[in-house]
C-alpha positions in Angstrom: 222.1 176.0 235.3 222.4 178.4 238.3 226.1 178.2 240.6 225.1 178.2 244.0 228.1 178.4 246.8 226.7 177.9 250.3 229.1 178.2 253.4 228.3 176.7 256.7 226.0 174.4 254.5 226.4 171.7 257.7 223.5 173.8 259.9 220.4 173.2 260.5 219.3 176.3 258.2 222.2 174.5 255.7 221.0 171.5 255.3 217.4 172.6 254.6 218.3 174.9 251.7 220.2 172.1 250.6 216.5 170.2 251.0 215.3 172.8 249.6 217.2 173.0 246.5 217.0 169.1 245.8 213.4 170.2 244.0 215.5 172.1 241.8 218.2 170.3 240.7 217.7 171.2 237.1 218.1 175.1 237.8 220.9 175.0 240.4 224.6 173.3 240.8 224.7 173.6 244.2 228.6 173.1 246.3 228.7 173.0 249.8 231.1 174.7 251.9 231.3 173.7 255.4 234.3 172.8 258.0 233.5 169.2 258.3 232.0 166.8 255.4 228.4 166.1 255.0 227.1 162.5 255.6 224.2 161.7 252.9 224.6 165.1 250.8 222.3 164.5 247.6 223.7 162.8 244.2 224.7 166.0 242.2 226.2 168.4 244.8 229.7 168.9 245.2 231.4 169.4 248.8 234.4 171.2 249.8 236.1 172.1 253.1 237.0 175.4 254.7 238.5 176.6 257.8 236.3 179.5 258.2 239.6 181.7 258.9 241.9 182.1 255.7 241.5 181.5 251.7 241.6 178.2 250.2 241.1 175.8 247.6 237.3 176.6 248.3 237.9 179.7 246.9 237.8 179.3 243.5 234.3 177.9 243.3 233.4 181.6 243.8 234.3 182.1 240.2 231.5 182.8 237.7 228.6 182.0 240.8 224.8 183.3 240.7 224.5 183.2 244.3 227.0 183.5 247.1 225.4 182.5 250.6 226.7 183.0 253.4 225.8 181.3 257.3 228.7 180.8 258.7 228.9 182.2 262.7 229.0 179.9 266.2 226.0 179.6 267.8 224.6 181.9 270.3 223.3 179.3 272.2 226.1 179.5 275.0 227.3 181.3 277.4 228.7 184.5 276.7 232.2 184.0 278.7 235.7 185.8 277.4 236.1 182.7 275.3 232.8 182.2 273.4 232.2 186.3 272.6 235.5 185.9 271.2 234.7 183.2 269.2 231.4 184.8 268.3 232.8 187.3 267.0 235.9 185.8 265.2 233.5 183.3 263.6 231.5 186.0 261.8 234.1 188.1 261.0 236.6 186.2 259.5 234.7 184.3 257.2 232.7 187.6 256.1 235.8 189.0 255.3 237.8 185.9 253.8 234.3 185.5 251.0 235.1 188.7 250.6 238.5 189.1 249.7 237.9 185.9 247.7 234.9 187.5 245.6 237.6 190.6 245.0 240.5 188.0 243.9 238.0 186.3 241.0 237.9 187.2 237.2 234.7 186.5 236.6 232.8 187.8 239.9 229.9 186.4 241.9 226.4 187.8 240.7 224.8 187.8 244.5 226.7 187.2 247.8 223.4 186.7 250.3 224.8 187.4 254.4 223.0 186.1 256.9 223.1 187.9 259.6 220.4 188.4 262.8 217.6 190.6 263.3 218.9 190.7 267.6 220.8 193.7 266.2 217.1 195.9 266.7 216.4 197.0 270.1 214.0 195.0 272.8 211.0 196.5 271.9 207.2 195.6 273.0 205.3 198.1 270.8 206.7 199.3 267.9 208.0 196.8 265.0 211.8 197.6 264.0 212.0 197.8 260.1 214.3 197.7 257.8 214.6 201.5 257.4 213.3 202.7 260.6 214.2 200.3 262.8 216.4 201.2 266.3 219.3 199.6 266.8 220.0 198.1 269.8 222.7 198.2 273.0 224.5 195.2 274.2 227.1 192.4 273.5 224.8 191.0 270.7 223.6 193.7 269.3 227.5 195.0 268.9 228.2 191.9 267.2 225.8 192.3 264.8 227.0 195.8 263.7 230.5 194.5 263.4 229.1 192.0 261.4 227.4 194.1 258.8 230.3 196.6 258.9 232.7 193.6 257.8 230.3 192.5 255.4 229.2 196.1 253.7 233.2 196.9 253.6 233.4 195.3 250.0 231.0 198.1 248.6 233.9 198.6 245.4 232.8 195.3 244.4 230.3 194.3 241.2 228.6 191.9 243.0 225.0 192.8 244.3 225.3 192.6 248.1 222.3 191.9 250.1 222.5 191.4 254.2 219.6 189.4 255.8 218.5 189.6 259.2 216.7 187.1 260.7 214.6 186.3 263.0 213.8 183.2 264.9 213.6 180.2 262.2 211.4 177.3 263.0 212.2 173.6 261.6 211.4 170.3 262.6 214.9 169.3 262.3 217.0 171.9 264.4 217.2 175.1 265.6 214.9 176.3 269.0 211.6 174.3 267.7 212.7 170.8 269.3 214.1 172.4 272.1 210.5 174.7 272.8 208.4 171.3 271.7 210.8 168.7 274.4 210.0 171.2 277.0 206.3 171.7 276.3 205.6 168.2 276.3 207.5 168.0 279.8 204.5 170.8 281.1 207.2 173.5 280.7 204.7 174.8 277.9 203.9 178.0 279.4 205.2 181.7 279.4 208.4 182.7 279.5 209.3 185.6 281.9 206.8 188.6 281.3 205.1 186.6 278.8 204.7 190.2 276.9 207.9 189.9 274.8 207.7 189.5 271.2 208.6 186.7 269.3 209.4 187.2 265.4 209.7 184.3 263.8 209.8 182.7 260.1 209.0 178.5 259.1 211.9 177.0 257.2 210.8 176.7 254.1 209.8 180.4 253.6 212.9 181.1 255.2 214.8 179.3 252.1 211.8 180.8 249.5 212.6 184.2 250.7 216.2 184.0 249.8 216.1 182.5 246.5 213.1 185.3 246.3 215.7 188.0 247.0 218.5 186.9 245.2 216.5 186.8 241.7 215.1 189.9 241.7 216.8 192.6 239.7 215.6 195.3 241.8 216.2 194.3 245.5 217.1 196.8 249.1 220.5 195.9 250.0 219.1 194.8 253.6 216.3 192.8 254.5 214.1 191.2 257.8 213.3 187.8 257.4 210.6 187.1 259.8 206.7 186.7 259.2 204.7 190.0 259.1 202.7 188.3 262.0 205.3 188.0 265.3 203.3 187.0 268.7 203.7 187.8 272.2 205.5 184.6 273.9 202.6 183.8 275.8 200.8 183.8 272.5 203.4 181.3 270.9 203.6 179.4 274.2 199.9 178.6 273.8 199.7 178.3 270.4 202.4 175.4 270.9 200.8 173.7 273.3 197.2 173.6 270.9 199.1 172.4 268.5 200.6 169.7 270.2 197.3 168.7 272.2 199.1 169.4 275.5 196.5 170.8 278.1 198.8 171.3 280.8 201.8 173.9 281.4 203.8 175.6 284.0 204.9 178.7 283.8 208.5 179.8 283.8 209.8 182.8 285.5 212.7 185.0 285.5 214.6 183.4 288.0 213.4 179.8 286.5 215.0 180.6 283.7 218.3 182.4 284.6 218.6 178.8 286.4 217.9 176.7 283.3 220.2 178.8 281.5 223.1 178.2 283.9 222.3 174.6 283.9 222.2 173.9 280.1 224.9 176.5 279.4 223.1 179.3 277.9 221.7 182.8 277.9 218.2 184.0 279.0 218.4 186.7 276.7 217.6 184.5 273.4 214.0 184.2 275.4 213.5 187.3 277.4 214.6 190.1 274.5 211.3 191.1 272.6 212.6 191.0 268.9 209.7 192.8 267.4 210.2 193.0 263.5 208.7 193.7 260.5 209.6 192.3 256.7 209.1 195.5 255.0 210.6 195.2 252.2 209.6 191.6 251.8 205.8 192.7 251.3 206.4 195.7 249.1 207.9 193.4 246.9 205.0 191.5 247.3 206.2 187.8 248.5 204.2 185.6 249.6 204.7 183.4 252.9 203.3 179.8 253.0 203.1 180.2 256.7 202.2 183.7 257.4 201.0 183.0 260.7 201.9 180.6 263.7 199.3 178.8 264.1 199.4 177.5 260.6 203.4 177.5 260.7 202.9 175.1 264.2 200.0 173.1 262.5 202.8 172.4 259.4 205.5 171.6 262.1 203.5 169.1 263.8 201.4 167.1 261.2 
């Protein structure tokens, strides 16, 4: 039986590899880490508390572990005052660098500590997909985050354990993240483009989100850095209409720039998670040669709303 430590297992993307693993209960002893407890967590996983910050009892679950995952960061989805960058960056930070000193601190180390971080750290790009090796990194608040980020992360290079950062790109779920939000404002009529319309959206369905990391972490031969996103992103107006087919909605308004910077301010958020084109490509997911359920969006949508 595989040890499996997942921190921030309380998120949306938590909570569905915890879903995820319940197929495989046989294979994997799965503990959740997370800073509050977890109503309904399945017969067979153990739960523990951390503060995200400092070392704790949590800690010596690390010991002797297959697979480290790590989630842990605040959302995004605010706006980006004095306070919440701070807290941005604090979140990702410190508990990078607390699972690490805690990896460094066990006898018997961790085999694979999986980060996930974001793919936002490419620049905004209409044409040309960012990969994993050629990809151009990016200017900007987020984008800065993200390189501190990896930097905390990639500082435990000494270390036995196989290191592997993710970056990832939009993740679509029925049961959090953007999808409800983009499907509650389509059926309104506020199903059309967003902005220009010509920004790209990268994107990956849950469940090849959670495939693609146990994919990863059982390799023997893996890149230390990977983009998890479908090798078929879309234009937003692309999405935007693929949404509204796949929810039988015939009408739609679209939203401008100065729509949205309005929205934004209303519902305390940023325009840039909708107007920056994140234009990836999962190189190194198809030379190894995995294989996506949903490699496309209409067939991710069609899964999402049957």
């Amino acid at each position: 039986m595989k040890k499996i430590v997942l921190f921030a297992a309380n998120g949306f993307i938590g909570k569905s590899i915890i879903d995820y693993t319940k197929t495989y209960q046989k294979e994997y002893q799965i503990t959740a880490v997370s800073r509050k407890p977890i109503a309904q967590l399945p017969e067979g996983f153990k739960q523990v508390l951390w503060d995200g910050k400092t070392i704790g009892p949590w800690a010596k679950e690390l010991e002797g572990a297959d697979l480290v995952i790590n989630l842990a960061g605040k959302s995004v989805n605010c706006r980006y005052n004095a306070k919440n960058k701070t807290e941005i960056f604090a979140s990702r930070l410190d508990s990078t660098r607390i699972i690490g000193e805690a990896i460094e601190d066990c006898t018997l180390k961790p085999i694979c500590w999986i980060n996930v971080a974001s793919a936002t750290i490419y620049e905004h790009s209409l044409e040309n997909p960012n990969t994993e090796e050629k990809g151009i990194i990016g200017k900007g608040f987020s984008v800065n985050v993200c390189k501190a980020w990896e930097k905390a992360f990639f500082a435990f290079k000494d270390i036995p354990t196989r290191q592997i950062l993710v970056r990832s790109t939009i993740v679509l779920g029925k049961n959090g993240g953007v999808y409800p939000v983009l499907k509650k404002l389509a059926c309104l009529g506020l199903g059309g483009k967003m902005g220009p319309g010509n920004q790209m959206v990268s994107w990956i369905h849950i469940r090849d989100f959670c495939r693609a990391l146990f994919f990863i972490a059982e390799k023997e031969q893996t890149a230390s850095i990977y983009n998890l996103g479908t090798p078929h992103p879309v234009q937003n107006r692309v999405f935007q209409k693929e949404l509204r087919t796949s929810l039988g909605i015939p009408f739609f308004i679209n939203q401008p720039v100065w729509m949205l910077k309005l929205g934004a301010l209303l519902i305390r958020t940023e325009t840039e998670l909708i107007l920056k084109s994140r234009y990836i490509s999962p190189e190194n997911l198809m030379r190894e040669k995995f294989q996506f359920e949903f490699p496309t969006i209409k067939s991710c949508l069609g899964n999402l709303n049957c």
